[in-house]
N, C-alpha and C positions, 0 to 999 in steps of 0.2 A: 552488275555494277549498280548501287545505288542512286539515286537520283537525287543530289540533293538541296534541302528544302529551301529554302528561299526565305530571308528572315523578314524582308518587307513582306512577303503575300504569301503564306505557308499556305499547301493543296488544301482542299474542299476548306478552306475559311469562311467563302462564300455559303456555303451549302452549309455552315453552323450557323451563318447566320441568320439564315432562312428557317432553321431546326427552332431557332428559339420560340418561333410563333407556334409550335406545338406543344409547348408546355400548357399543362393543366392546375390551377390550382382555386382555391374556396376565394382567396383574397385577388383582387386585382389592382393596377395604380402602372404609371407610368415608371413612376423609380421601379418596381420590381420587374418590368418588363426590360427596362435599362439593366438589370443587374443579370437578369437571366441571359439578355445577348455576350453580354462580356462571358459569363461563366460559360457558356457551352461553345465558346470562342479558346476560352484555355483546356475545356474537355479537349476539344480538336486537336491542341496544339499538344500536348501533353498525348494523347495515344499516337497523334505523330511521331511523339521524338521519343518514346518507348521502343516503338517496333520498325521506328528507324535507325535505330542505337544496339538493337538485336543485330539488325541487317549487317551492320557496321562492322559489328564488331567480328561477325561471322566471316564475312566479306573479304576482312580487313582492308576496309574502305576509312581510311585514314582523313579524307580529305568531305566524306559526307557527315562525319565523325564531326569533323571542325563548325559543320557549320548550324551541326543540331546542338551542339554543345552555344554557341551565340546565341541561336534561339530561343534558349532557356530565360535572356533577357526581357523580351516579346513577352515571357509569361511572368514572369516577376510584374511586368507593367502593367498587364490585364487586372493581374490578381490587386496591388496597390490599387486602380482603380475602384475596381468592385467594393473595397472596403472602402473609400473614401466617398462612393457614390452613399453607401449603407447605411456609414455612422451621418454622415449631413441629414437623410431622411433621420433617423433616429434622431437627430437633437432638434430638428426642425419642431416636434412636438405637435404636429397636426397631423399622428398614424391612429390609426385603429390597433387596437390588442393583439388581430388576427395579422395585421402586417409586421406591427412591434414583432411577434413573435417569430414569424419568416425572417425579418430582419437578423434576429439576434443569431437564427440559425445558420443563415447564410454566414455571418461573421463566424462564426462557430467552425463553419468547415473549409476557410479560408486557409489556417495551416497545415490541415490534408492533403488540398489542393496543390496548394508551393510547391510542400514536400517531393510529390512525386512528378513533379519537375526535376527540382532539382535529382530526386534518382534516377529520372531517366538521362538526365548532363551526367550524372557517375559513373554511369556507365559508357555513355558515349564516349567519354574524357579515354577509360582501360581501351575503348578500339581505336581512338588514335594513336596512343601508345604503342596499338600491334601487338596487342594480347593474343587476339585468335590465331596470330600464326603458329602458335605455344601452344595449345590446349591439345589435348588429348580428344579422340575419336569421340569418347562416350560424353566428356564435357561435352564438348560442344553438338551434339545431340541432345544431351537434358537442357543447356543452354537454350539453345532453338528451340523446345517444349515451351521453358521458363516464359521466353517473348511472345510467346503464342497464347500461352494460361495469362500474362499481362495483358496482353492486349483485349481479350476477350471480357476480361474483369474490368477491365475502364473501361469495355463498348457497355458492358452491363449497367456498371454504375454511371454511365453518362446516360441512359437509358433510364434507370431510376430517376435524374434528375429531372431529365425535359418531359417523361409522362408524366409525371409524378405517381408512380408504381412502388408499390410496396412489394408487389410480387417478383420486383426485377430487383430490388434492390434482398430480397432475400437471396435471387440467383447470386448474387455475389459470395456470400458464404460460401455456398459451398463448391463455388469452384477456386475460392483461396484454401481449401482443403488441399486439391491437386498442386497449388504450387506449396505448400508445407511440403508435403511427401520431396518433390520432387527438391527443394530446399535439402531435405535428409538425405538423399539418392548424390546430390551432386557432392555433400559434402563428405558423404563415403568414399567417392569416387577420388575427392583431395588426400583423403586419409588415406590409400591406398599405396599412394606415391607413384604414380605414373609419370608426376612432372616434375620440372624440377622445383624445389623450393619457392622462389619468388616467384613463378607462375601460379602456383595452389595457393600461395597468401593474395596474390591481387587475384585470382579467378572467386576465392573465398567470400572476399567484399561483393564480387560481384553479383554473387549468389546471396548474399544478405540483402544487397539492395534491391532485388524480384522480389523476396521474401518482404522485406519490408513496404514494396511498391504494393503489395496486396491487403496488406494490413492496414493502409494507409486510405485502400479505397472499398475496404472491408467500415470502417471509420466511416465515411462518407456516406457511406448507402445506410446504414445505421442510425445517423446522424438524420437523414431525407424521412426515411420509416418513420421513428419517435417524430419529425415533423407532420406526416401524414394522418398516427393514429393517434397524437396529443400523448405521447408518451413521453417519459424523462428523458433529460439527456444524455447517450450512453458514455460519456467520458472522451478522451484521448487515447490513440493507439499508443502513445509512450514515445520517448525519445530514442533517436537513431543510434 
């Protein structure tokens, strides 16, 4: 049975907050130290409600479902801050070049961020619904890979963030490699026909949105790298 989180006080929040004084970086100042508590505040919450929303749905924990899905609020409101914490320094006009440009990056990876929020609420939302009592043996085995390669992929790229690691944030790539594969693996497994119809169309989405939750934080660690070695910016992962 799931345990679940708590939308005032989600687990180890405390312990992101203490994570933030381990970031390393060239520039320092109070607003970036402010911007870094919040961001590895919504890391937290966000590999939270990933591989709480796995749990769930596997579970079919309907009711831990409900309240990861609220949650999703919590980060929407972290993230709004970060950026309004951001752009105030930025217009304030008393940064250095080296912060301007942390600035601009952190706003930069502010829609990553959301995003796989909101995919882990997408998923959450399919196991309150009571998808896993529907899926087939082999889903829900690459399923519970799927949340395992997520999770492992935002411990990385949260990892990238708070060292500021370019070696961690390469480990990302290639372990959004394993969830492609396994993205292909589950969607054979729909084409198959094991299930019935509206089960393999919502299990479908469900398997875009791992797919996309990687790509999102494939985005992010990319985004942290070009920050570390003064490289350009690699673009946007594309729209959902």
């Amino acid at each position: 049975m799931a345990v679940p989180v708590p939308v005032d006080r989600p687990p180890r929040l405390a312990a992101a907050e203490s994570w933030a004084g381990t970031a390393r970086r060239e520039v320092t100042s109070p607003v970036l130290d402010e911007i870094d508590r919040h961001f590895v505040q919504v890391f937290a919450l966000v590999g939270e409600a990933i591989a709480g929303a796995t749990h769930a749905l596997l579970a079919s924990d309907r009711d831990a479902a409900k309240v990861l899905m609220a949650q999703d609020d919590l980060v929407d409101h972290r993230i709004v801050e970060i950026g309004d914490v951001a752009q105030r320094r930025l217009v304030a006009g008393s940064t250095s070049a080296d912060e301007r440009r942390e600035l601009v990056a952190i706003l930069r990876m502010l829609p990553d961020l959301d995003r796989n929020g909101d995919l882990a609420a997408h998923i959450a939302r399919r196991a309150a619904r009571g998808l896993g009592t529907e899926m087939s043996a082999r889903s829900r085995g690459l399923v519970e890979r799927m949340g395992e390669v997520a999770t492992t992929i935002w411990s990385r790229t949260a990892d990238a963030f708070a060292d500021r690691s370019v070696a961690a944030a390469n480990d990302v790539n290639a372990l959004d490699d394993e969830m492609d594969d396994l993205h292909v693996s589950l969607t054979a497994e729909l084409v198959a026909g094991t299930m019935p119809l509206p089960v393999a169309i919502e299990l479908a989405m469900v398997a875009r949105f791992y797919e996309r939750f990687g790509d999102h934080a494939v985005n992010l660690a990319r985004r942290m790298a070009a920050l570390l070695t003064g490289g350009p910016d690699p673009g946007g992962a594309g729209a959902d």
